[in-house]
PyMOL Python script that loads the backbone (N, CA, C, O; Angstrom):
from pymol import cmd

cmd.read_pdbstr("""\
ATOM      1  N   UNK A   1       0.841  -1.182   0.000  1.00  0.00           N
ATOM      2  CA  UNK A   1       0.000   0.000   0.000  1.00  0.00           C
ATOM      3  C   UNK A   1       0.885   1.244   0.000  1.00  0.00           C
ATOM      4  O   UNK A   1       1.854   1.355   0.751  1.00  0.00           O
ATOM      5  N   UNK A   2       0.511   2.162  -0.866  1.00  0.00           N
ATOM      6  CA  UNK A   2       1.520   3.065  -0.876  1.00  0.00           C
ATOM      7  C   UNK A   2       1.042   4.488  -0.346  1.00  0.00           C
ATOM      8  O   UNK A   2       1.710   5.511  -0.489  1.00  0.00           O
ATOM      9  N   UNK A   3       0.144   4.444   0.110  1.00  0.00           N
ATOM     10  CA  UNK A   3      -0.339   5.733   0.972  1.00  0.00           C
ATOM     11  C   UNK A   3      -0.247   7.188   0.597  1.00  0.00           C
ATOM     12  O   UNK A   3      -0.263   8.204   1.293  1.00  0.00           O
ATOM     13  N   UNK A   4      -0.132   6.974  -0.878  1.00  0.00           N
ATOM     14  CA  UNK A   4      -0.080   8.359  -1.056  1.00  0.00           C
ATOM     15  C   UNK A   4      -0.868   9.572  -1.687  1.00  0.00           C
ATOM     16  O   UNK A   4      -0.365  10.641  -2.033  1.00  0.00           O
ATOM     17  N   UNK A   5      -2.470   9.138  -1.792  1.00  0.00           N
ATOM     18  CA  UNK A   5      -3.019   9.475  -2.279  1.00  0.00           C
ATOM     19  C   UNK A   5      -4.019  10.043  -1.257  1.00  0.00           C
ATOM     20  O   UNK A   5      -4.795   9.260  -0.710  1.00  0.00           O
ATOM     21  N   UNK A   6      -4.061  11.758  -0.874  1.00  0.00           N
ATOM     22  CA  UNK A   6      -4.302  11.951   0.026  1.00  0.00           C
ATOM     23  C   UNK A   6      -5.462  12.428  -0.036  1.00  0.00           C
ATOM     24  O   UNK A   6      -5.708  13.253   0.844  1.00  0.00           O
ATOM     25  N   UNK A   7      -6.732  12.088  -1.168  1.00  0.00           N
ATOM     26  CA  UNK A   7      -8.058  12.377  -1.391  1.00  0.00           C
ATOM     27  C   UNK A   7      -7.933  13.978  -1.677  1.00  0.00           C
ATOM     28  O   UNK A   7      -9.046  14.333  -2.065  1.00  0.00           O
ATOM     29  N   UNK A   8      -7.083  15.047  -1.649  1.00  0.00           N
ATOM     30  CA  UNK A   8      -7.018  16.443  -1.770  1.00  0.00           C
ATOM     31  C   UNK A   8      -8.204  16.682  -3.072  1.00  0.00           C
ATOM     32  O   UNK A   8      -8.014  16.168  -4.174  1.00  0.00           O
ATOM     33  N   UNK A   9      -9.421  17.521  -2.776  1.00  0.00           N
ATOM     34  CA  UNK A   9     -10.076  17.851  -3.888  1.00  0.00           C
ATOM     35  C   UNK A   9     -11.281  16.772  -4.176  1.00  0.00           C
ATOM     36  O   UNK A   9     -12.270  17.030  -4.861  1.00  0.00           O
ATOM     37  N   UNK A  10     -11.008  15.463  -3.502  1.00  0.00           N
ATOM     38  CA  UNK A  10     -12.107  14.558  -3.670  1.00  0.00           C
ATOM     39  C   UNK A  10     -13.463  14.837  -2.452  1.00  0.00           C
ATOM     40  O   UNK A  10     -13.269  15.166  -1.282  1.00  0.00           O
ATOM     41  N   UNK A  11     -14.537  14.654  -2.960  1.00  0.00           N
ATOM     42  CA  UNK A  11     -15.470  14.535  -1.447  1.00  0.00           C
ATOM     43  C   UNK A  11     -15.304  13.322  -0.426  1.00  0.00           C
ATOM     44  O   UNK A  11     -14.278  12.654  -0.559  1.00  0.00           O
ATOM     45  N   UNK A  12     -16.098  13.006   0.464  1.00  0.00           N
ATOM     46  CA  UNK A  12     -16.007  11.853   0.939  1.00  0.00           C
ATOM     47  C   UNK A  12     -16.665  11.007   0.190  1.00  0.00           C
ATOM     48  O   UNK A  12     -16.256   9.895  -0.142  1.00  0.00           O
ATOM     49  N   UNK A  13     -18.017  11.648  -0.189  1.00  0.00           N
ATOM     50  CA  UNK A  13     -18.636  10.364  -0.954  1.00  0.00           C
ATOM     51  C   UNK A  13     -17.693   9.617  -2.270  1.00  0.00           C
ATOM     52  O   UNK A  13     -17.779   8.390  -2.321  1.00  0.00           O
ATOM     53  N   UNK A  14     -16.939  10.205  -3.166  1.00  0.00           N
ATOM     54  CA  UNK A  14     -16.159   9.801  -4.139  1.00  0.00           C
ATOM     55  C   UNK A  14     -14.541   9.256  -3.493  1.00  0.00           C
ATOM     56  O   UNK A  14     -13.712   8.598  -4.121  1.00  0.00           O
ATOM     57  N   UNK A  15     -14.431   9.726  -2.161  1.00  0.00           N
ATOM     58  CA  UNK A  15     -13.519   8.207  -1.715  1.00  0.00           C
ATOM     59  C   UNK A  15     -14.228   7.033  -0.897  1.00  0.00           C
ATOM     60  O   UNK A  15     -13.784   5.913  -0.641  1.00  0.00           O
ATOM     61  N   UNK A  16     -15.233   7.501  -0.622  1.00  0.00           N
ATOM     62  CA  UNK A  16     -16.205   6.125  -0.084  1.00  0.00           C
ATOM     63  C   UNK A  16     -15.996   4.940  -1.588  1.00  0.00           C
ATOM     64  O   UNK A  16     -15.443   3.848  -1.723  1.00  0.00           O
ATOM     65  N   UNK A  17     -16.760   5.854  -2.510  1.00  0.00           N
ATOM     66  CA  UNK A  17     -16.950   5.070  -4.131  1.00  0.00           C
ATOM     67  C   UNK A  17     -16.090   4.482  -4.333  1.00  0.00           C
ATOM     68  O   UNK A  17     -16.310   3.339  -4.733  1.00  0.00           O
ATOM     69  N   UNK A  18     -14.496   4.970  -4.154  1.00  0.00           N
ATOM     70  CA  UNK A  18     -13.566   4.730  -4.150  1.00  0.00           C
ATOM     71  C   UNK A  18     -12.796   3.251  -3.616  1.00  0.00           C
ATOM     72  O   UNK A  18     -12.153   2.425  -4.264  1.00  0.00           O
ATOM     73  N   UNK A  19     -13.135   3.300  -2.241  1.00  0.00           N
ATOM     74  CA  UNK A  19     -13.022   2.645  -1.090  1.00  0.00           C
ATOM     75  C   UNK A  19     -13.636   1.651  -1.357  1.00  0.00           C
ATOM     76  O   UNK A  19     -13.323   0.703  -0.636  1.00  0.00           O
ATOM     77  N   UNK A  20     -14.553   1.398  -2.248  1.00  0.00           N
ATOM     78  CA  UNK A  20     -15.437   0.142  -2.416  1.00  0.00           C
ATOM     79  C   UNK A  20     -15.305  -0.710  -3.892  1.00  0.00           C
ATOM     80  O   UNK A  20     -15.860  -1.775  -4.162  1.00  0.00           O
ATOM     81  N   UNK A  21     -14.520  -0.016  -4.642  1.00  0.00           N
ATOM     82  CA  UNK A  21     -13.880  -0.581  -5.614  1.00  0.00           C
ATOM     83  C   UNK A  21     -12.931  -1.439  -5.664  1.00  0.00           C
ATOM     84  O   UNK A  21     -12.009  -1.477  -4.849  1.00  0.00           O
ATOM     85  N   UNK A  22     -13.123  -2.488  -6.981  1.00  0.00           N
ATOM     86  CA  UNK A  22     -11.582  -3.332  -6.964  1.00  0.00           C
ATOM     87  C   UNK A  22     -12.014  -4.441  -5.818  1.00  0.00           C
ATOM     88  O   UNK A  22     -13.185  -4.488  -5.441  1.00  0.00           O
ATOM     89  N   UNK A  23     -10.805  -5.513  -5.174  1.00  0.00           N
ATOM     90  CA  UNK A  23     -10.924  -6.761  -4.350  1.00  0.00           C
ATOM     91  C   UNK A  23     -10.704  -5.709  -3.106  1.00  0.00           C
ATOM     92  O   UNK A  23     -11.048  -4.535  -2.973  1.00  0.00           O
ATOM     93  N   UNK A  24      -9.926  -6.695  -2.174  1.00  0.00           N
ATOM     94  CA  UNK A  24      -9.090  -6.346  -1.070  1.00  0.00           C
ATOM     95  C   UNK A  24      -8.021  -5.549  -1.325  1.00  0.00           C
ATOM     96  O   UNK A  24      -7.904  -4.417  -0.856  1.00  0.00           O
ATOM     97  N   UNK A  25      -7.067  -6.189  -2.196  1.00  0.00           N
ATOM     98  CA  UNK A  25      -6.143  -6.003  -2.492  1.00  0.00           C
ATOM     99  C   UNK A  25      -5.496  -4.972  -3.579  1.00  0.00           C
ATOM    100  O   UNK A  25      -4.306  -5.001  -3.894  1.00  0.00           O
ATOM    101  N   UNK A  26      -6.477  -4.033  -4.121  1.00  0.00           N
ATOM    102  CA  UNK A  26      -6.892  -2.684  -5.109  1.00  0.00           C
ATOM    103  C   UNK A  26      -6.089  -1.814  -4.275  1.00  0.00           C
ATOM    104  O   UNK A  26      -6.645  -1.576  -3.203  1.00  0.00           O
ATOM    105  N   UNK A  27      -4.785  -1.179  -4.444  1.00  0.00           N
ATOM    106  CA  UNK A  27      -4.043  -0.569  -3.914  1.00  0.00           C
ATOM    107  C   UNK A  27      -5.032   1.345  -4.174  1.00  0.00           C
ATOM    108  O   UNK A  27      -4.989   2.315  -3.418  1.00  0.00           O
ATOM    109  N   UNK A  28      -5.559   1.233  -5.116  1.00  0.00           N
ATOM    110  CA  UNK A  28      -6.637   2.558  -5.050  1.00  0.00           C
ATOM    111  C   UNK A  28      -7.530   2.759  -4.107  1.00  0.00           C
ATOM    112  O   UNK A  28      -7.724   3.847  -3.565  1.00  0.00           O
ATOM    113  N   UNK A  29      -8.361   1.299  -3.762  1.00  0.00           N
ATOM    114  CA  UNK A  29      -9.505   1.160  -2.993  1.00  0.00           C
ATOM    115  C   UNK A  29      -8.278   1.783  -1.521  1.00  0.00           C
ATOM    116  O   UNK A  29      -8.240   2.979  -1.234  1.00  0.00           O
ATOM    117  N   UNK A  30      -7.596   0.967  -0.943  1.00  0.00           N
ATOM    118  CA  UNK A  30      -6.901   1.430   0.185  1.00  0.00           C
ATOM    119  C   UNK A  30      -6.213   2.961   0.100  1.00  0.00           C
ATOM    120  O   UNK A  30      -6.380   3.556   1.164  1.00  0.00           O
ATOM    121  N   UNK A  31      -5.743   3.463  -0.544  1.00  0.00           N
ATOM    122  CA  UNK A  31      -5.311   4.814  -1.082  1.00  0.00           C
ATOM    123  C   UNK A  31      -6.531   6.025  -0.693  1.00  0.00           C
ATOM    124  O   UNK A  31      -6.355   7.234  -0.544  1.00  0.00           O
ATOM    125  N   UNK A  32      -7.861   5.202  -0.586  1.00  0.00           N
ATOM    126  CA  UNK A  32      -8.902   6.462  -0.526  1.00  0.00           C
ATOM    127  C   UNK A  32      -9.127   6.207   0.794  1.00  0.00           C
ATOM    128  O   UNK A  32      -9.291   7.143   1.576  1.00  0.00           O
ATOM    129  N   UNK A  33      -9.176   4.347   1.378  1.00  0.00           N
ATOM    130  CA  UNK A  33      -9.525   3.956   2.753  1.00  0.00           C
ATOM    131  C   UNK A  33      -8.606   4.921   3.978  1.00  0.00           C
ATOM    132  O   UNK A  33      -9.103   5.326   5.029  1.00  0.00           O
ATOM    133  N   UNK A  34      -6.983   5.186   3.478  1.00  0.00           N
ATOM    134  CA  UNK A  34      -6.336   5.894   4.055  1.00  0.00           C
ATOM    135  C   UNK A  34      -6.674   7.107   3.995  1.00  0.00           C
ATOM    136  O   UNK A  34      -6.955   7.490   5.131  1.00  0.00           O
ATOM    137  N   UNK A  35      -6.846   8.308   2.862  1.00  0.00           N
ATOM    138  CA  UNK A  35      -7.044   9.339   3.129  1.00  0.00           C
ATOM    139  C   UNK A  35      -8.566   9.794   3.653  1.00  0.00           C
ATOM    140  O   UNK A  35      -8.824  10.977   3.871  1.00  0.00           O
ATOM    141  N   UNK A  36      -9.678   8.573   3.856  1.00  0.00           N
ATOM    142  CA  UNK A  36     -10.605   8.983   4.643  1.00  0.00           C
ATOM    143  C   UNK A  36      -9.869   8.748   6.054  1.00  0.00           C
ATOM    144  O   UNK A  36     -10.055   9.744   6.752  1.00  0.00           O
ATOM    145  N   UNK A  37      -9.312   8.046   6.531  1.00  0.00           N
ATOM    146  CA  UNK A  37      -8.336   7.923   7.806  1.00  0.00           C
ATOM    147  C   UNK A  37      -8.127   8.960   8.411  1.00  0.00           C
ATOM    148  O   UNK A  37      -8.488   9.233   9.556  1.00  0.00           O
ATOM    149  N   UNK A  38      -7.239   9.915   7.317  1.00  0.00           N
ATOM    150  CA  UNK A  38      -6.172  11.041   7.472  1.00  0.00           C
ATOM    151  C   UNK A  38      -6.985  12.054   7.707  1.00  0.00           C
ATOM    152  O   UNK A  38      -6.531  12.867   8.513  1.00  0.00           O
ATOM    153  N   UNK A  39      -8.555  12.398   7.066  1.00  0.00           N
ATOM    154  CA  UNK A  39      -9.221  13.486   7.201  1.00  0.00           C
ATOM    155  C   UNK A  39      -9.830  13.608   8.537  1.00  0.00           C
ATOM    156  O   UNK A  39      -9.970  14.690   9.107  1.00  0.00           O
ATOM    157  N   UNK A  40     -10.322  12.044   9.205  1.00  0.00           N
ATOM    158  CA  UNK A  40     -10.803  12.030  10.367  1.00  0.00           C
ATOM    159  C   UNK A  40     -12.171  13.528  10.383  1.00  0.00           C
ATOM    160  O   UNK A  40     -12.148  14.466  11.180  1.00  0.00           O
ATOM    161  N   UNK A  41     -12.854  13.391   9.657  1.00  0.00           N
ATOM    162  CA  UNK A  41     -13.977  14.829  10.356  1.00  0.00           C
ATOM    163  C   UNK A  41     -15.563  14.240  10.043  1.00  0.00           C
ATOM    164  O   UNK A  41     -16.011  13.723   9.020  1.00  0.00           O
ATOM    165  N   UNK A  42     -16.054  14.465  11.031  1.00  0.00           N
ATOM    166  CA  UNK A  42     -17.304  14.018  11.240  1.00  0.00           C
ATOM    167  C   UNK A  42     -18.169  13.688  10.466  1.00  0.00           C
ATOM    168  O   UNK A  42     -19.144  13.027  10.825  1.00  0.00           O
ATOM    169  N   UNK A  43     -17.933  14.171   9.008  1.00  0.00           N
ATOM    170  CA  UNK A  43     -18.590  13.980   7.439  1.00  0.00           C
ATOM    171  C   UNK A  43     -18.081  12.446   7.499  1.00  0.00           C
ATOM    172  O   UNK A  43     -18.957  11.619   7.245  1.00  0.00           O
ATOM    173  N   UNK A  44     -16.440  11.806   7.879  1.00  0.00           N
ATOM    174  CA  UNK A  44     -16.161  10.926   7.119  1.00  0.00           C
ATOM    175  C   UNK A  44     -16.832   9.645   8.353  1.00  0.00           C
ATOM    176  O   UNK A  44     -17.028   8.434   8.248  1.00  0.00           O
ATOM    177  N   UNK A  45     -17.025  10.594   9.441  1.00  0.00           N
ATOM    178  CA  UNK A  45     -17.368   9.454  10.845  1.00  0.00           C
ATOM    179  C   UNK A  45     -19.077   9.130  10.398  1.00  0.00           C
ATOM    180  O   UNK A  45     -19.378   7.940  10.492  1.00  0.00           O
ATOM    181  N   UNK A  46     -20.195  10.072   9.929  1.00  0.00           N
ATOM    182  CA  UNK A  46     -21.281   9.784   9.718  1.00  0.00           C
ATOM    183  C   UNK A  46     -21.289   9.063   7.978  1.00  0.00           C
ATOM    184  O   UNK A  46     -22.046   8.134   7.695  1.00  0.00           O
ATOM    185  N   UNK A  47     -20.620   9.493   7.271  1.00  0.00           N
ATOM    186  CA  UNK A  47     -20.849   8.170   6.341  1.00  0.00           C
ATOM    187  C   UNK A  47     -20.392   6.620   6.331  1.00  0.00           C
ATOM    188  O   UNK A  47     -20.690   5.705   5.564  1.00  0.00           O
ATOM    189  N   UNK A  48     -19.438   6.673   7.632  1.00  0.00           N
ATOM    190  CA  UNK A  48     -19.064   5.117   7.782  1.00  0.00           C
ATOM    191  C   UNK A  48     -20.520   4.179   9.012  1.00  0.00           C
ATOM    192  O   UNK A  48     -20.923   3.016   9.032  1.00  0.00           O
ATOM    193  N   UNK A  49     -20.867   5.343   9.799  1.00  0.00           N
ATOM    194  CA  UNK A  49     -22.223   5.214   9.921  1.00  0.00           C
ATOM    195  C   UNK A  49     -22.913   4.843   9.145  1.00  0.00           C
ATOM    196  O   UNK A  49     -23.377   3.757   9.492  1.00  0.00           O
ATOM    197  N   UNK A  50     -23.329   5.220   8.052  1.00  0.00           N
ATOM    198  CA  UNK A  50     -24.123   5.188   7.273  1.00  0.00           C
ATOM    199  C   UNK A  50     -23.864   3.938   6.506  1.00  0.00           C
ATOM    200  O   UNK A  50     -24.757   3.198   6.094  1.00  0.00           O
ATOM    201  N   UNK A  51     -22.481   3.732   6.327  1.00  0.00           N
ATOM    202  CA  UNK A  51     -22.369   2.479   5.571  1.00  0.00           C
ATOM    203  C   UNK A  51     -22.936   1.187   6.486  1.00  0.00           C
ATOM    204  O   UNK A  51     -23.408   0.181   5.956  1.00  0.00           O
ATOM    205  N   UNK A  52     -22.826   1.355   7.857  1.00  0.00           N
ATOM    206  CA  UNK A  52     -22.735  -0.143   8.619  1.00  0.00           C
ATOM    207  C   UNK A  52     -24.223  -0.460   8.400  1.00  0.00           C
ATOM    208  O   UNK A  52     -24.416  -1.666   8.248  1.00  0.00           O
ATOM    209  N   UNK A  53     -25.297   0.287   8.346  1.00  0.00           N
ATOM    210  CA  UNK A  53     -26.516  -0.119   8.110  1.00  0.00           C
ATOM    211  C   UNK A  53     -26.756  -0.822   6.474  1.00  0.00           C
ATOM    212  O   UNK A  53     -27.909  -1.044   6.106  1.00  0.00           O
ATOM    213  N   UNK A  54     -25.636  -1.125   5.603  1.00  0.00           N
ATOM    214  CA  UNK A  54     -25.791  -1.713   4.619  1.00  0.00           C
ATOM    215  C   UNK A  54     -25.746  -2.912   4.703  1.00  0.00           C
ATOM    216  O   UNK A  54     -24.925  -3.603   5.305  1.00  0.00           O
ATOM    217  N   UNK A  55     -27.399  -3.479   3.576  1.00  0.00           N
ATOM    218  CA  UNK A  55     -26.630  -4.878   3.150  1.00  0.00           C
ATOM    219  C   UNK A  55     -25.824  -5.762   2.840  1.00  0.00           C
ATOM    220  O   UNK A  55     -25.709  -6.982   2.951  1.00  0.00           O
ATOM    221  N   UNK A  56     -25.253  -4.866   2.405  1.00  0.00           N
ATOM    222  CA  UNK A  56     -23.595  -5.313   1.773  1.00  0.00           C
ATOM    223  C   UNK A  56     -22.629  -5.392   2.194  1.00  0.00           C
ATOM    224  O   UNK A  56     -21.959  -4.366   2.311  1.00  0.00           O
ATOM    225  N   UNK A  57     -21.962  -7.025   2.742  1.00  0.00           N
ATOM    226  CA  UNK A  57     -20.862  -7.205   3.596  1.00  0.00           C
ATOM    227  C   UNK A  57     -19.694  -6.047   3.175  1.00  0.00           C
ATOM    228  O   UNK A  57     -19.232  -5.277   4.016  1.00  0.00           O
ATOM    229  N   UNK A  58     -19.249  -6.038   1.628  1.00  0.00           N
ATOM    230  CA  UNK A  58     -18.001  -5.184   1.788  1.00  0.00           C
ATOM    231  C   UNK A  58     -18.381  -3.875   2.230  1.00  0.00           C
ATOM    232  O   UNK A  58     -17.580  -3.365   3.013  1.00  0.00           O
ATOM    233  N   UNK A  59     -19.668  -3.010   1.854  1.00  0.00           N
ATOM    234  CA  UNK A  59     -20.065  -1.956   2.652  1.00  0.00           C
ATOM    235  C   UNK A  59     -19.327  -1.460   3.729  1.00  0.00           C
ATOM    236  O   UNK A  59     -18.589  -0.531   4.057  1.00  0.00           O
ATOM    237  N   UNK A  60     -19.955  -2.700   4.221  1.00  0.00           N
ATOM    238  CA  UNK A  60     -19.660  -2.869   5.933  1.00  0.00           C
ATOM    239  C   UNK A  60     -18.424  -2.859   6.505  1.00  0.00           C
ATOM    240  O   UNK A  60     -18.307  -2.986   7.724  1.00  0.00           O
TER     241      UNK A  60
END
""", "prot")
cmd.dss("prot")
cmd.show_as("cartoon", "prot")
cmd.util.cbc("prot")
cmd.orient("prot")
């Protein structure tokens, strides 16, 4: 994982989109998983909320 893609200019929802693309192993999908990490702000804490109420194991 190369961590360097620090979402600058993206919303959350388009690194969520992001984040859910590709396997496990989609070095992009983790690239957005990190810079929602890095932003830490309450936008990125209520859409991971929002995700756990999904059907959808990878959602989740």
């Amino acid at each position: 994982m190369s961590h360097h893609d620090d979402g600058e200019g993206r919303s959350t929802e388009a690194l969520n989109q992001a984040s859910l693309e590709g396997d496990e192993e989609d070095e992009r999908a983790w690239d957005a998983i990190w810079a929602l990490r890095r932003r830490g702000t309450r936008d990125v804490l209520n859409a991971a909320i929002h995700l756990l109420g999904s059907s959808s194991a990878k959602e989740r």
